[in-house]
VEXTIDREN-129622 format. One line per 2 residues: their letters; for each residue x, y, z of N, C-alpha, C, O, CB. Coordinates in pm, whole numbers. Glycine has a CB too. Layout:
a) X,Y,Z,X,Y,Z,X,Y,Z,X,Y,Z,X,Y,Z; ... $
//
This chain:
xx) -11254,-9032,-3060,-11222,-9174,-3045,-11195,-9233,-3182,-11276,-9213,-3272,-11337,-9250,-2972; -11061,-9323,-3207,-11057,-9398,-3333,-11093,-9477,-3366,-11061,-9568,-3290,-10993,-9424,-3370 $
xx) -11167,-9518,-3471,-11216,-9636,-3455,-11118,-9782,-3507,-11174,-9892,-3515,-11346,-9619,-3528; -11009,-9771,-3530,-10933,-9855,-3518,-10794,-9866,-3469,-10756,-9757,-3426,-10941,-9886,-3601 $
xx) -10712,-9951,-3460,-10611,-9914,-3365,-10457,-9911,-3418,-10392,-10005,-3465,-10623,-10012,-3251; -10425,-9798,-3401,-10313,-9751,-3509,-10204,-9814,-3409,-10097,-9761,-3436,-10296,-9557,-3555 $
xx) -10187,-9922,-3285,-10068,-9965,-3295,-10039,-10034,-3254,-9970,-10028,-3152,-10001,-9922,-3281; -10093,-10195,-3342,-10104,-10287,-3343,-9970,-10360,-3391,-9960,-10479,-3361,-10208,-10294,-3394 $
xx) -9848,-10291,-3475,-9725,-10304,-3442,-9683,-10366,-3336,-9645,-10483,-3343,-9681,-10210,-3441; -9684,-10294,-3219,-9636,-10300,-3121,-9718,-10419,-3015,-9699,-10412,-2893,-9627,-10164,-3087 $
xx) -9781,-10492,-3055,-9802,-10615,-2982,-9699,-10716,-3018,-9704,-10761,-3132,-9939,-10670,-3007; -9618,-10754,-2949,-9482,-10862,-2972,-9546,-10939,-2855,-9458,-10895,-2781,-9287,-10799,-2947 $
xx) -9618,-11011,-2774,-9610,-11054,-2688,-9736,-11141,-2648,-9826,-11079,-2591,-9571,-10966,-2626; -9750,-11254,-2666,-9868,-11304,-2662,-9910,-11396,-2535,-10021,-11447,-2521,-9877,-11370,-2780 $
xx) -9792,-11408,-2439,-9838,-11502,-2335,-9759,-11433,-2213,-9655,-11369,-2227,-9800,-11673,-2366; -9833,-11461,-2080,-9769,-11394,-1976,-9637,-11355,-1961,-9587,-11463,-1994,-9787,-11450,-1887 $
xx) -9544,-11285,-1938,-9394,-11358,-1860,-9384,-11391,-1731,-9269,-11412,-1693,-9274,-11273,-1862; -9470,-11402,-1652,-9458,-11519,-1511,-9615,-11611,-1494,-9684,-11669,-1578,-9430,-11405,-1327 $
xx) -9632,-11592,-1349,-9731,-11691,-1340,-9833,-11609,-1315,-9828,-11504,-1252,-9713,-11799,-1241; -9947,-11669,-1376,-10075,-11608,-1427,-10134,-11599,-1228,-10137,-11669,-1127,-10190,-11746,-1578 $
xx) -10179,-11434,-1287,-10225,-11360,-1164,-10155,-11243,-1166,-10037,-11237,-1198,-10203,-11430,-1033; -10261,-11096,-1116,-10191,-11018,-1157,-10075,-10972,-1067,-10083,-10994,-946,-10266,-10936,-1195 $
xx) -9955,-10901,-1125,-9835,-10927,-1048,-9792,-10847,-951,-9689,-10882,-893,-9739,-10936,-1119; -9857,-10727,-913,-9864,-10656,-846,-9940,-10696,-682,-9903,-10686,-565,-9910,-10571,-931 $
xx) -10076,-10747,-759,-10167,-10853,-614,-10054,-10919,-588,-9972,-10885,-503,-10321,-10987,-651; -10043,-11032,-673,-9955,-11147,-597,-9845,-11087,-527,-9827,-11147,-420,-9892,-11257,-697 $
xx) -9754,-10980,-547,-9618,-10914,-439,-9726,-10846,-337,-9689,-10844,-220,-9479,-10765,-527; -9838,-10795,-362,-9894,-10770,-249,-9987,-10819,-141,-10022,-10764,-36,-9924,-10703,-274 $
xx) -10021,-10942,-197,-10142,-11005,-134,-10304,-10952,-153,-10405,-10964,-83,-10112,-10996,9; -10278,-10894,-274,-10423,-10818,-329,-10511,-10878,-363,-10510,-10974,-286,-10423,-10742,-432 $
xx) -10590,-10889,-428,-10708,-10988,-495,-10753,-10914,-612,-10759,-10792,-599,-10846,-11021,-392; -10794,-10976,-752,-10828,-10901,-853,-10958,-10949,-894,-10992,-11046,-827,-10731,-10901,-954 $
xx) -11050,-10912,-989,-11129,-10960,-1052,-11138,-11041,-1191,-11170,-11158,-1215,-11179,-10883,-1047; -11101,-10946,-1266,-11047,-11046,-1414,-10894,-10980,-1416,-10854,-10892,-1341,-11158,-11007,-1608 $
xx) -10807,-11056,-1537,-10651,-11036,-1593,-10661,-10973,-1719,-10750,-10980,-1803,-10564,-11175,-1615; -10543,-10904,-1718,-10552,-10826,-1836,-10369,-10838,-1868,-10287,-10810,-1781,-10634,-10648,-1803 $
xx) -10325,-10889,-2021,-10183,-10877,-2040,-10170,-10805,-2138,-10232,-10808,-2244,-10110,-10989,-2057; -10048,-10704,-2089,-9973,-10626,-2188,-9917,-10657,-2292,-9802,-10685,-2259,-9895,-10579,-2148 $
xx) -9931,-10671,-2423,-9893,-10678,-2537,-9781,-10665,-2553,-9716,-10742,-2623,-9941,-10619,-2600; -9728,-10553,-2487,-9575,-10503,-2517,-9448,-10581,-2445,-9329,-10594,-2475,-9565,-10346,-2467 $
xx) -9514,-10617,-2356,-9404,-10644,-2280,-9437,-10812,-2177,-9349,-10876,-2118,-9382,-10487,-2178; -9596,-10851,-2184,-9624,-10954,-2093,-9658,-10934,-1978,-9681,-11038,-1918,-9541,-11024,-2079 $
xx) -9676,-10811,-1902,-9661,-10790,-1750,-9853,-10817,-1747,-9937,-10779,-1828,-9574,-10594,-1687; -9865,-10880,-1645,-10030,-10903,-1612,-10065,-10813,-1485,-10012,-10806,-1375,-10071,-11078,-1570 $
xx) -10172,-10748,-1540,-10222,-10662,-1425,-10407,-10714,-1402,-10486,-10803,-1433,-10196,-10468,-1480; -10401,-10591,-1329,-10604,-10639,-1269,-10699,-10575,-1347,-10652,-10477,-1404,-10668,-10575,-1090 $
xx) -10812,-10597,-1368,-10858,-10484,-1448,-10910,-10396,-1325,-10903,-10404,-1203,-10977,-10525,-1570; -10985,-10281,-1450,-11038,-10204,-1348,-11178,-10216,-1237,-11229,-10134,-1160,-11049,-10105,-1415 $
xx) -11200,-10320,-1263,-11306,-10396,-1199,-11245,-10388,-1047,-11277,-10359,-932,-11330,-10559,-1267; -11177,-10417,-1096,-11049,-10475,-949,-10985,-10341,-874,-10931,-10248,-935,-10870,-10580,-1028 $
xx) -11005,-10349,-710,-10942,-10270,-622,-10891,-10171,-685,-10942,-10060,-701,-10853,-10327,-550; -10723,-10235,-746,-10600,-10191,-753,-10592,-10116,-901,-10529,-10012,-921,-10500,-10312,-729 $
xx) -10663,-10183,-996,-10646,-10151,-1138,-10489,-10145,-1171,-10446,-10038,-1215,-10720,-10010,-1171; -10424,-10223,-1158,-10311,-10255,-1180,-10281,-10284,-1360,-10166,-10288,-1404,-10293,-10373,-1081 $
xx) -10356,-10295,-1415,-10368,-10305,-1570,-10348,-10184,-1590,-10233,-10155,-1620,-10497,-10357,-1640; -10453,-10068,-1581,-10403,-9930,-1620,-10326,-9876,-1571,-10265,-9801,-1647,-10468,-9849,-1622 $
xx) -10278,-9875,-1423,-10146,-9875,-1368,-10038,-9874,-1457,-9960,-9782,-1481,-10130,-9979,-1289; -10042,-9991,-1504,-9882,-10015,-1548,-9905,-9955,-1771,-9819,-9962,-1859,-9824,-10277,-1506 $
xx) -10043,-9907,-1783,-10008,-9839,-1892,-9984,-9694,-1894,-9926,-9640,-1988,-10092,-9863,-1972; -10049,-9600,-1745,-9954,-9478,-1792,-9851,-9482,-1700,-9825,-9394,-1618,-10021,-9329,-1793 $
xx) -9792,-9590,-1718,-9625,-9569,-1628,-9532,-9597,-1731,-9413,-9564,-1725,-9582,-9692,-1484; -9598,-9671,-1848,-9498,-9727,-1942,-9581,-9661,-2087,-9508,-9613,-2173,-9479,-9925,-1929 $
xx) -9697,-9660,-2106,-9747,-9609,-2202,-9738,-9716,-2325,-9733,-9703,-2447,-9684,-9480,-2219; -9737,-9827,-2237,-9784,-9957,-2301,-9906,-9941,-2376,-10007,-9907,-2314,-9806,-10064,-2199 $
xx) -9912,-9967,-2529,-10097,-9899,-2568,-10184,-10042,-2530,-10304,-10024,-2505,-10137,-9844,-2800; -10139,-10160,-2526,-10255,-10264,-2597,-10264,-10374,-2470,-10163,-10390,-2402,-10194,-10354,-2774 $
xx) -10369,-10439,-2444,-10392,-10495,-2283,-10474,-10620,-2408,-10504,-10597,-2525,-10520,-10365,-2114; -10486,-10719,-2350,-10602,-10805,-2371,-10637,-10892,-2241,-10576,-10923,-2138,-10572,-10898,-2495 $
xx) -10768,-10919,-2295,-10806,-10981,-2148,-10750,-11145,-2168,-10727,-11195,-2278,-11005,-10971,-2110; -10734,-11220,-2030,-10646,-11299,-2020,-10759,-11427,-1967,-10717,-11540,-1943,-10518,-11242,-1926 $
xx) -10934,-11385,-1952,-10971,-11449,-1892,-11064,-11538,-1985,-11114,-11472,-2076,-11008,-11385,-1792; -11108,-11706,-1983,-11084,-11786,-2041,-11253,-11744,-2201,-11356,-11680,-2177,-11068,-11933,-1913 $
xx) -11232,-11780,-2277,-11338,-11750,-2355,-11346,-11624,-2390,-11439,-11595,-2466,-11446,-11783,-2304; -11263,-11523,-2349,-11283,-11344,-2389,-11153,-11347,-2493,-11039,-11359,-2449,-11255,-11199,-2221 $
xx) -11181,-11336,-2623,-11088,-11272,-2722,-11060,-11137,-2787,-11024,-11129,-2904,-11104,-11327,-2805; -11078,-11031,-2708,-11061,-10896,-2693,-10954,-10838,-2635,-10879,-10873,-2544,-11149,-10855,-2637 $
xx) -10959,-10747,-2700,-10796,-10666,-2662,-10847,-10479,-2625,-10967,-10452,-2624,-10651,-10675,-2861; -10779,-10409,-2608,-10812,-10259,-2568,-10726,-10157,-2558,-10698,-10102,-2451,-10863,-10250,-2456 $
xx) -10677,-10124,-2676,-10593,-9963,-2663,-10600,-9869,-2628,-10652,-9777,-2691,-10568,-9904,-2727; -10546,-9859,-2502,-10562,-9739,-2412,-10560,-9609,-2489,-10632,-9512,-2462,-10450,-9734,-2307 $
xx) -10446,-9618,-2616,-10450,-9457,-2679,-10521,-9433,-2768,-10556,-9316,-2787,-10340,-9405,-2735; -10560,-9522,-2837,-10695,-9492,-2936,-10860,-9525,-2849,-10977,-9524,-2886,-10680,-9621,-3094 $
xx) -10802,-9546,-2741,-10972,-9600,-2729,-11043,-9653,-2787,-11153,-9604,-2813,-11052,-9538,-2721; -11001,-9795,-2837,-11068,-9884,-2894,-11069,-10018,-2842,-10964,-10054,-2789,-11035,-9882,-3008 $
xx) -11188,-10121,-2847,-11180,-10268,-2854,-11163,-10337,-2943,-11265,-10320,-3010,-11258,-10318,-2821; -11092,-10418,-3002,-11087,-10475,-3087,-11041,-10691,-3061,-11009,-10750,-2958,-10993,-10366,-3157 $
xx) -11059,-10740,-3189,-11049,-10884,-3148,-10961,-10914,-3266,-10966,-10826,-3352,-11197,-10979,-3132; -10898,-10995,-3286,-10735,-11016,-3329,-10819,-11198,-3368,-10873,-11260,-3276,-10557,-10987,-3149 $
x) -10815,-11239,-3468,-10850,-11349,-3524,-10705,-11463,-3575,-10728,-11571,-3630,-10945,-11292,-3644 $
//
């Protein structure tokens, strides 16, 4: 495991691109627990708390590395390929 996250580059993206909820529930009528948004690209998924896990879903489909949580007071983020948490100030 690394302890820091070699690709932090690749976060371009700091706010949803649609409407908050993850986007997979909402086309399906799912329900999630907390939100999690992709760095790379904006897409909001569920965490893994949630049913569907639609957050990690959509990182080994795209191999998106960096998620942060979307839910209110949590300033943490999580790279799937380094396996790390980290917080972005």
């Amino acid at each position: 495991m690394s302890e820091t996250c070699s690709h932090l580059a690749q976060m371009s993206v700091d706010a949803p691109r649609g409407p908050k909820g993850c986007e997979e529930c909402l086309a399906s009528g799912g329900q999630w627990v907390h939100l999690r948004l992709c760095r790379s690209c904006g897409h909001v998924g569920c965490c893994d708390d949630s049913p569907n896990k639609h957050a990690t879903k959509h990182f080994k489909q795209t191999k998106h590395p960096i998620i942060s949580s979307l839910e209110t007071g949590e300033t943490w983020s999580w790279c799937f390929v380094d396996n790390v948490a980290f917080v972005i100030e």
